[in-house]
Residue, then its C-alpha position, 0 to 999 in steps of 0.5 A: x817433564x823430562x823425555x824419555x828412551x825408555x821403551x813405552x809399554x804401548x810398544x809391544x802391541x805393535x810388535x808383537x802382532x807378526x808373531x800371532x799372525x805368522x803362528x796362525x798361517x804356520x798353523x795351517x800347514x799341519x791343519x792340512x795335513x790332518x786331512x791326508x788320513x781320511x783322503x788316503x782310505x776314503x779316495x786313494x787307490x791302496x797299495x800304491x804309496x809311493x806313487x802316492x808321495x809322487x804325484x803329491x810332491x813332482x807336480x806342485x815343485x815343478x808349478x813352483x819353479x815354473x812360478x819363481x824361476x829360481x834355482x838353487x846356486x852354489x851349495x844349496x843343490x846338495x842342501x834342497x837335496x837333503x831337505x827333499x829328501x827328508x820333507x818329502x821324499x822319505x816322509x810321503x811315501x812312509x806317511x801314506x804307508x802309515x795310513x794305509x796298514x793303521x788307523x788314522x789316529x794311531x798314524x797321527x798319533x806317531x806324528x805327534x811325538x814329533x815336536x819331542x824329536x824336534x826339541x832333542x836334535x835342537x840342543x846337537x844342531x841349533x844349540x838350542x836348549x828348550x825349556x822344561x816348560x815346552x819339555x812339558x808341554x810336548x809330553x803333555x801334547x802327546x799323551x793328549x793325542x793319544x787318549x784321543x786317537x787310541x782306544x782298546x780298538x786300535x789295532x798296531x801293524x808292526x810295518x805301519x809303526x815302523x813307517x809312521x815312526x821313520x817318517x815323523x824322524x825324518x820330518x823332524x830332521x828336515x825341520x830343525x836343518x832348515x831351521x839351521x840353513x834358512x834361506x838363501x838371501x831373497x830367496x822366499x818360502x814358495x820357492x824353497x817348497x819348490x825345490x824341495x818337493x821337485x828334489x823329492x819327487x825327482x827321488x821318488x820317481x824312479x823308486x814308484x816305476x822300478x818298485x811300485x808301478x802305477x795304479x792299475x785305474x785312477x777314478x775321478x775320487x782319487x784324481x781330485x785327493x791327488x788335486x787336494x794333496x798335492x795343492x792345498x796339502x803340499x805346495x800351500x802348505x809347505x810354502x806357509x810351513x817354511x815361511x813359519x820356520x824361518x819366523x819363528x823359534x823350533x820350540x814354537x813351531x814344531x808344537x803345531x804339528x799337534x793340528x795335524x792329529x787333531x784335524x783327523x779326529x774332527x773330520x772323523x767325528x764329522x763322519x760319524x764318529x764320536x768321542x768319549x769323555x776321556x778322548x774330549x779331555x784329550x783333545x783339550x789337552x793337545x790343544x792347551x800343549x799346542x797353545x802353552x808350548x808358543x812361549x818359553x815358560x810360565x812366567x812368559x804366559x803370565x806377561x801376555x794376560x798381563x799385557x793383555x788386560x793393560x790393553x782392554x784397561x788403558x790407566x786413566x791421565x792425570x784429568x782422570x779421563x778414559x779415551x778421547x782425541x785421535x793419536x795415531x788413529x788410536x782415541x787417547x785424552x788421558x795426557x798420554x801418547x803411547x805409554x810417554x806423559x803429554x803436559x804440554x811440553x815436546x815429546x822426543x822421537x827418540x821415546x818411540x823408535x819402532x813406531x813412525x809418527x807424524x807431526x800432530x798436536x794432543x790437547x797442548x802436546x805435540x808428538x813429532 
């Protein structure tokens, strides 16, 4: 036998564990903020969105900063000023307007055309040209929303249009330029959120006293929506949406904002509400985009079943034997380490270079 650096087929396994894992945090965030419409009507004081905004945004970057105590230096200022202002400071405030002058899923619905948005300011700002399989796939996304958050019932306030739509471009751009800045070195994902949710309630202190005051009385429901929207649906959710960002491609991460209208049609549905045939295609339907949108194109889903049956399947080794003696905790007896033949002769690092391993013996081979 002679060694090999051809890169084992075991390897991915390895390496492509983080992805999923980082797409399911990352996911997180837009689950959250599916829960802001039903919060919004069911325990928030009307007419106040902008004190809404602030006191989701001042509160939780403030905790932030006091947490990392790290500032921004040098020209990130002007850049967590841009970023706040688009993320939070114009988003929240249109984004409770939205809630308050619609019906939930027709807001969620604007929401949804965002990963479209996304993909358009990424061939000007990132270079970035998506696929016509995720081009697809976000149109496929949206009308999947819509048949299940749009009905002949919905009714369609000009104001709330025009809020929902201005604050889903303003998200938009605030996540293709954080894509394109990224983050200063050592600088991490809770101390980004950080800065942007103080810039951006910083913004919209002054706006809430001059233009919108403060709520006449404040009960104990809208106190605890207040908690949950500033806690769990900003800082927390934030902090795993910027640490998603800067893992994973636009054309991947702009998709799981889907999450955002399909959590509200759940929890309306734990409320009593059900849903039609045509509202259940739907919802399968944005969840399908959701899913199919994390890889580039056809071919792409293709290789993970492949890869994936191979994983449930390992070939049989040359004694025709399944399973077997431990190899880096893995059971192997098939005259095989990792995808490279073991027939009693040395096995080079060099045929494994992502994957540390130690010096132990499998049958009559040795793996050092």
């Amino acid at each position: 036998m002679h060694p090999t650096t051809e890169r084992p087929s075991g390897l991915p396994r390895v390496s492509r564990a983080l992805p999923i894992a980082t797409v399911a945090l990352t996911a997180l965030a837009p689950a959250a903020w599916g829960t802001t419409y039903a919060v919004t009507t069911e325990l928030l004081p009307p007419g106040h969105p902008m004190f809404a905004g602030l006191v989701r945004a001042l509160p939780a970057g403030l905790l932030a900063l006091a947490i990392t105590r790290v500032l921004p230096r040098g020209d990130w200022w002007w850049k967590a000023g841009v970023l706040g202002a688009l993320n939070i400071g114009t988003l929240f405030p249109l984004l409770f307007l939205a809630a308050e002058r619609l019906p939930g899923g027709v807001a969620a619905t604007l929401g949804a055309a965002q990963p479209l948005l996304v993909a358009g300011l990424a061939i000007a700002a990132l270079h970035v040209r998506p696929t016509v399989w995720r081009w697809t796939w976000g149109v496929l996304g949206v009308a999947g929303v819509g048949l299940v958050v749009l009905g002949p019932e919905a009714r369609l306030d000009a104001v709330g249009v025009l809020a929902g739509l201005g604050g889903t471009t303003a998200m938009a751009c605030g996540t293709v330029l954080t894509k394109r800045w990224g983050r200063p070195a050592g600088v991490g994902p809770l101390t980004l959120a950080g800065w942007q949710l103080t810039m951006g309630g910083l913004l919209l202190l002054p706006l809430t006293l001059v233009i919108e005051g403060v709520p006449q009385r404040i009960d104990a429901g809208a106190a605890t929506g207040y908690l949950w929207l500033g806690s769990v649906g900003g800082l927390i959710a934030y902090t795993l949406w910027f640490r998603g960002i800067g893992k994973l491609s636009v054309g991947a991460s702009a998709p799981l904002v889907l999450l955002s209208p399909l959590v509200a049609t759940v929890i309306g549905t734990a409320l009593g509400e059900s849903l039609s045939l045509p509202q259940s295609l739907g919802f399968v339907l944005a969840l399908a985009a959701l899913l199919a949108a994390q890889f580039e194109s056809a071919a792409g889903v293709w290789r993970a079943l492949v890869r994936g049956r191979r994983r449930q399947r390992p070939g049989p080794g040359p004694d025709g034997v399944r399973g077997g003696g431990p190899v880096l905790g893995v059971p192997v007896r098939s005259g095989s380490v990792l995808g490279v033949p073991v027939q009693g002769e040395s096995v080079r690092a060099e045929s494994v270079p992502d994957v540390p391993v130690r010096d132990e013996r499998v049958g009559e081979g040795r793996v050092r």
